[in-house]
VOLUMLO-657480 format. One record per atom (N, C-alpha, C): x, y, z; residue in one letter; atom name; residue number from 1. Coordinates in steps of 0.02 Angstrom, whole numbers. Layout:
<rs>
X_Y_Z_A_CA_NUM;
...
</rs>
This chain:
<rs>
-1412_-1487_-919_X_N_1;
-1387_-1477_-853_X_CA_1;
-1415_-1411_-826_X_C_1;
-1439_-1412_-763_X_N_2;
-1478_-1351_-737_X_CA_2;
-1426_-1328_-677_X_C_2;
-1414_-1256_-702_X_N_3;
-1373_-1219_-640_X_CA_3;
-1432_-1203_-603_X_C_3;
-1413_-1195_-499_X_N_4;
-1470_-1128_-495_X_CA_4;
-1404_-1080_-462_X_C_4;
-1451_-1017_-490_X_N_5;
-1421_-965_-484_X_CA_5;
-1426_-929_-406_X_C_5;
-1363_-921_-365_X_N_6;
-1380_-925_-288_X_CA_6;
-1323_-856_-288_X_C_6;
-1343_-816_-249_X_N_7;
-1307_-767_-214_X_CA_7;
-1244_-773_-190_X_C_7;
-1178_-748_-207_X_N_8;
-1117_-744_-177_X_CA_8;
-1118_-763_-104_X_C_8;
-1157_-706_-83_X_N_9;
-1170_-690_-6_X_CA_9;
-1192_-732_46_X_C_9;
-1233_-800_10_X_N_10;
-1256_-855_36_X_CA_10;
-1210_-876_63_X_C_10;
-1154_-882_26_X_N_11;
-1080_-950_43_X_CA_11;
-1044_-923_89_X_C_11;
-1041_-871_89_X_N_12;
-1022_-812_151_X_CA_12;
-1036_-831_202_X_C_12;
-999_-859_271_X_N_13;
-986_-837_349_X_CA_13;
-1015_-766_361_X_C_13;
-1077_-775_413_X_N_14;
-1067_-693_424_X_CA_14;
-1002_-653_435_X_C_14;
-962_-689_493_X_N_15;
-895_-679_514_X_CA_15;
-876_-628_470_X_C_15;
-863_-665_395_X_N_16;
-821_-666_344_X_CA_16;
-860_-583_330_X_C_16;
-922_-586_315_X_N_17;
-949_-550_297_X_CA_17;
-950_-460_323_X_C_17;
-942_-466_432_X_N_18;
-937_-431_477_X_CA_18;
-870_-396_448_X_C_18;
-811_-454_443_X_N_19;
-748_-423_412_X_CA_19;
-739_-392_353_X_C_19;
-791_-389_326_X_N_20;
-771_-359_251_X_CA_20;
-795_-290_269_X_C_20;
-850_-279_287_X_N_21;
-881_-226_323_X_CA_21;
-849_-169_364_X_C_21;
-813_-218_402_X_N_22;
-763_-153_464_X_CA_22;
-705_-142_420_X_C_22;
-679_-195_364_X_N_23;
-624_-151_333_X_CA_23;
-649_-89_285_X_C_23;
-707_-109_251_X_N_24;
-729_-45_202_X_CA_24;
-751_30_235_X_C_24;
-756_-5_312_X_N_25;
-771_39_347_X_CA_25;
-690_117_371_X_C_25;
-645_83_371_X_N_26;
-552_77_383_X_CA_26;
-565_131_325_X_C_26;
-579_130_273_X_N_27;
-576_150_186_X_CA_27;
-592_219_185_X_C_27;
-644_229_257_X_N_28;
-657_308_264_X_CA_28;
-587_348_300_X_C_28;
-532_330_314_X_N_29;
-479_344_346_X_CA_29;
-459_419_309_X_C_29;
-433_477_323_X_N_30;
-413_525_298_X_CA_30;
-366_512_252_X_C_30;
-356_543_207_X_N_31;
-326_528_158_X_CA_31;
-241_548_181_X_C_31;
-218_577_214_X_N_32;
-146_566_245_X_CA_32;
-145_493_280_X_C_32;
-181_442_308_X_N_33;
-153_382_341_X_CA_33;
-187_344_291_X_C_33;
-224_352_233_X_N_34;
-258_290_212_X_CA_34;
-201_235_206_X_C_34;
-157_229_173_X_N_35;
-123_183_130_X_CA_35;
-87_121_197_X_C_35;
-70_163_254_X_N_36;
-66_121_307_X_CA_36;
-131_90_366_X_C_36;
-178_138_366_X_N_37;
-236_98_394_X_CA_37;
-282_47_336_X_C_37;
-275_64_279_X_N_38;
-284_-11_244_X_CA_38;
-217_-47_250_X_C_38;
-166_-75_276_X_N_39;
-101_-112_299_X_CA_39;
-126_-148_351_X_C_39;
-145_-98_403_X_N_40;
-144_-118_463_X_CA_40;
-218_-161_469_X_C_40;
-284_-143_426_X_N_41;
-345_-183_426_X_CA_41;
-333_-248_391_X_C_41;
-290_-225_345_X_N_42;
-280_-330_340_X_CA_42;
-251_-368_371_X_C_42;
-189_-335_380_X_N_43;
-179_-351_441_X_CA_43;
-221_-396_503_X_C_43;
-270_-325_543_X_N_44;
-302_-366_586_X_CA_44;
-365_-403_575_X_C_44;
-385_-386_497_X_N_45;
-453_-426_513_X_CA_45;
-448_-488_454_X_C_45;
-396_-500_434_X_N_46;
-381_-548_373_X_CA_46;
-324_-589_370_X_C_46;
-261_-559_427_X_N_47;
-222_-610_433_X_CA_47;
-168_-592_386_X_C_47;
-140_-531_342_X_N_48;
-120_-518_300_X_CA_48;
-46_-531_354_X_C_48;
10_-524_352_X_N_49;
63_-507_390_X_CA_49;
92_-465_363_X_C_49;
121_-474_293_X_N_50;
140_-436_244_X_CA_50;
143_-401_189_X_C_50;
134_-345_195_X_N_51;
93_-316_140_X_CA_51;
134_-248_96_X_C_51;
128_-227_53_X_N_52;
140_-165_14_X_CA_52;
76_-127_-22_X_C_52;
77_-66_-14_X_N_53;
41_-27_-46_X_CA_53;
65_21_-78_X_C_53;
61_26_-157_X_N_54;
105_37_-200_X_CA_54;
60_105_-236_X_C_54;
92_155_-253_X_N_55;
43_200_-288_X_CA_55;
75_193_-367_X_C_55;
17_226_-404_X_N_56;
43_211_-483_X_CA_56;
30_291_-507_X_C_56;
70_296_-562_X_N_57;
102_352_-575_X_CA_57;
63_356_-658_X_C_57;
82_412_-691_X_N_58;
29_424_-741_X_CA_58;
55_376_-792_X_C_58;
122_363_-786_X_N_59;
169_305_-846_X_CA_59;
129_240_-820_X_C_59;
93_220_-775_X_N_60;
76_149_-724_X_CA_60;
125_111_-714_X_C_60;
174_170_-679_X_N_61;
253_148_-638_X_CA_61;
229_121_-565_X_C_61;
244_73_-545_X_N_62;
231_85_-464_X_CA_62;
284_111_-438_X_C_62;
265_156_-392_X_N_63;
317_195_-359_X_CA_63;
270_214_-275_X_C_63;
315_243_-244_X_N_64;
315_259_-168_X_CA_64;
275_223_-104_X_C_64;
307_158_-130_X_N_65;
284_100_-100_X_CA_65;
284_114_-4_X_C_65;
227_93_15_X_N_66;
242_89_103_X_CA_66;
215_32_136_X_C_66;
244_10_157_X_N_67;
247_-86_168_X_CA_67;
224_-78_273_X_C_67;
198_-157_270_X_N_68;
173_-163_341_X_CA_68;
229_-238_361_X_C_68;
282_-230_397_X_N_69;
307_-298_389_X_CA_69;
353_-330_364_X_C_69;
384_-281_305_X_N_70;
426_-294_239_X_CA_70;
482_-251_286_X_C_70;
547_-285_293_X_N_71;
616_-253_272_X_CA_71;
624_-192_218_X_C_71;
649_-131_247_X_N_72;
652_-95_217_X_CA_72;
718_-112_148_X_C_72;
749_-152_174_X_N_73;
801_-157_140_X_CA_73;
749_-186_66_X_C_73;
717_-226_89_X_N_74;
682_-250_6_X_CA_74;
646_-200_-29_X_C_74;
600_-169_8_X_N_75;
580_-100_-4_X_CA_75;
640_-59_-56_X_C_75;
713_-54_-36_X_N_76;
764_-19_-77_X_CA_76;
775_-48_-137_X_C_76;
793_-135_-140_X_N_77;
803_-173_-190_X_CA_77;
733_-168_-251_X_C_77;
688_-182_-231_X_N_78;
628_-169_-268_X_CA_78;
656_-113_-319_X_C_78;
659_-40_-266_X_N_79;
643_40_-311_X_CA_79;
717_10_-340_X_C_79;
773_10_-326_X_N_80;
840_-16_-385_X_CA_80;
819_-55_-428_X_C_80;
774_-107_-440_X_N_81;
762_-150_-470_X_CA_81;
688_-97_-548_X_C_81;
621_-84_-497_X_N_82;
589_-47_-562_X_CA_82;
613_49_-571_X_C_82;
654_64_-524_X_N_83;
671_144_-531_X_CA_83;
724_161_-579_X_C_83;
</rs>
């Protein structure tokens, strides 16, 4: 059986491709808004609605979660639940 070996990038929509681009682009964001301007780029260029961005701690606790969308109230239940 003969594979051929073809580029990821082929199967790729430029579209798809344009979007991956302007979010990595989002990635240069200052490091005080990163964690919400990556929220808000999936948001707009992927359709995300709901999201969390979770930081990890030197134990690889997740902790000081900041959500795009999410009830804060779950946000609380979560940290009661791994805090």
């Amino acid at each position: 059986m003969y594979f051929q070996r073809t580029s990821s990038f082929e199967k790729w929509p430029e579209e798809k491709c344009s979007k991956i681009l302007e979010f990595l682009d989002v990635m240069a964001a200052p490091p005080k808004s990163f964690r919400k301007e990556v929220l808000f780029s999936l948001n707009s260029l992927f359709g995300y609605n709901r999201t969390c961005f979770f930081l990890i701690d030197n134990q690889e606790n997740l902790t000081d979660p900041v959500s795009l969308n999410i009830d804060d109230y779950y946000n609380k239940i979560y940290r009661l639940m791994i805090f």
